[in-house]
N, C-alpha and C positions, 0 to 999 in steps of 0.2 A: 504494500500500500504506500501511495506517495502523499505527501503531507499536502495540505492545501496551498493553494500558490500564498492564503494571506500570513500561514503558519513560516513557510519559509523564509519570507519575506521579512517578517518580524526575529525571526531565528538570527538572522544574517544581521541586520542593524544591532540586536541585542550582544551579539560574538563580539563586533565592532565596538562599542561601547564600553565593555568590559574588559578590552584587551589588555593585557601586561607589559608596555614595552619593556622590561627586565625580563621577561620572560622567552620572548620570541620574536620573530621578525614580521612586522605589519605588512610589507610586501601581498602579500596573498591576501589578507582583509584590505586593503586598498584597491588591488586588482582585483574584487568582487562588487566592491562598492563602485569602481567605478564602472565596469560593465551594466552593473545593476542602473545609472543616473544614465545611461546608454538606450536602455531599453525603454521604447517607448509604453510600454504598459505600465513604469511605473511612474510617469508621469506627473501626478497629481503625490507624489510620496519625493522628489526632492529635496524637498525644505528638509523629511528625516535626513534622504543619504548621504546630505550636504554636511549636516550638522552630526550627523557620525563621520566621516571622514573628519570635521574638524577636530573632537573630541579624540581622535588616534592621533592625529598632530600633533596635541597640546599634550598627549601622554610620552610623546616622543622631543617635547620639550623644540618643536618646529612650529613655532609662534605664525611667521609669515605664511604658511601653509595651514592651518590655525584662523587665523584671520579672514584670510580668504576663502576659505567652504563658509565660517559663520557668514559672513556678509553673500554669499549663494544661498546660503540657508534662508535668512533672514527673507532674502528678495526671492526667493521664490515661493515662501509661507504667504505674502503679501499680493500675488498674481492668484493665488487660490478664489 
């Protein structure tokens, strides 16, 4: 059984979220999220994969990269 597209979807922002940078390498939650703000089905979810890729930034202590998904985030919550 495969999980629902809204179960996975939420899976994958939550992974991002919680990431460890001491732990591991965000490479592969970046290249997910950013496939994911790629696909147009998720569309109207942006403002999330913006504002988790920022929160992976900010865990990795990349401010400038940080900065710039919040302000994507930001403006793409406000086109909704």
């Amino acid at each position: 059984m495969n999980p629902s597209y809204e179960m996975a979807f939420n899976a994958a922002i939550n992974k991002a979220i919680c990431f460890n940078a001491t732990a591991g390498n965000s490479q592969d939650i970046k290249k997910l999220l950013n496939k994911m703000a790629r696909d147009p089905k998720n569309k109207e979810y942006l403002d999330q994969i913006y504002y988790a890729l920022a929160e992976v930034c900010m865990k990795e202590r990349d401010t400038t990269c940080a900065i710039d998904n919040y302000k994507l985030s930001a403006m793409k919550k406000r086109i909704k």
